[in-house]
C-alpha positions in Angstrom: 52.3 -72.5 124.5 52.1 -75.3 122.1 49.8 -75.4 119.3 47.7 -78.1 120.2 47.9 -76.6 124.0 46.5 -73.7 122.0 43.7 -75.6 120.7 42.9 -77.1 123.7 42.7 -74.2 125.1 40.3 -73.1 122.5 37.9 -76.4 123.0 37.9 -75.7 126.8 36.5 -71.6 126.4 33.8 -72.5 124.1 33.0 -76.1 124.3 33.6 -76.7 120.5 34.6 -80.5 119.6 38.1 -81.2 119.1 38.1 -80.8 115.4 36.8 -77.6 115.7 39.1 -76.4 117.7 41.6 -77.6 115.6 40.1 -76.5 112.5 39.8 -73.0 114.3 43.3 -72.8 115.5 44.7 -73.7 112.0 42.4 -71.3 110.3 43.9 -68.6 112.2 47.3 -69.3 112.0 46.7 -70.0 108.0 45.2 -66.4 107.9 48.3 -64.7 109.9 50.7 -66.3 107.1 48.8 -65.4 104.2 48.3 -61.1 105.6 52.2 -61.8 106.0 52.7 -62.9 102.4 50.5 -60.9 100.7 50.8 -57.6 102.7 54.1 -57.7 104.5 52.3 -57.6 107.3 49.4 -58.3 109.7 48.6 -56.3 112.7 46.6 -57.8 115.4 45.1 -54.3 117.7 46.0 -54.9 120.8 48.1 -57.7 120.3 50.7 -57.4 118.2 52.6 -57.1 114.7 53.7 -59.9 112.5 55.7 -58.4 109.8 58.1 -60.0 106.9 61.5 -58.9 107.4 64.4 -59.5 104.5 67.7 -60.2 106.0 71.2 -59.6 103.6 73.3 -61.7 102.3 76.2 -61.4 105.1 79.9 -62.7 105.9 79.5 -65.0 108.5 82.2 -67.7 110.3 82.0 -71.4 110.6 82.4 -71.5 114.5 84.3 -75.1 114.5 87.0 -73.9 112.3 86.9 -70.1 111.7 86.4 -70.3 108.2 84.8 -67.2 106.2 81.7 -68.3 104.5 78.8 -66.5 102.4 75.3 -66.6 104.2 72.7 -66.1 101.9 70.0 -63.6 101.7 66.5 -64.9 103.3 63.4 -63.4 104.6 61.8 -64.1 108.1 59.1 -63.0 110.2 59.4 -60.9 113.2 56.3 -60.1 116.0 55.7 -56.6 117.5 54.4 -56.4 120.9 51.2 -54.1 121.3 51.8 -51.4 123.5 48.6 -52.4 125.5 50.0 -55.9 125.7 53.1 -55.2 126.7 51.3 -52.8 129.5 49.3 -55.7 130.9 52.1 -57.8 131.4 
């Protein structure tokens, strides 16, 4: 699902204006990012885990050529599926 599906979505279950849904769509999002930054992570019950993960700097391969090359270290986020969601699938 796309975010503006999202939003949609959103204007369609409570009958909110476009912007609002917008607005409310964004502010959520915006708050999942910031728990993530400032906490390492945010748990939704029920839902789900978004938590920062740090990834080391590795060895990797350029595939065209086979070359050895540095990757760097960088941080991403990975999502934990809720044991109840992942029941009512």
């Amino acid at each position: 699902m796309s975010k503006s599906a999202l939003s949609k979505s959103v204007r369609e279950a409570t009958g909110c204006t476009v912007a609002q849904a917008d607005a409310a769509v964004d502010a959520v999002l915006n708050t999942i990012v910031e728990g993530v930054k400032t906490d390492g992570n945010f748990r939704l019950i029920g839902f789900g885990t978004f938590a920062k993960s740090e990834r080391a700097a590795r060895q990797g391969r350029n595939p065209k050529t086979g070359e050895a090359i540095d990757i760097s270290a960088s941080t991403s986020i990975k999502f934990s599926t809720a044991a109840a969601l992942k029941k009512s699938l």
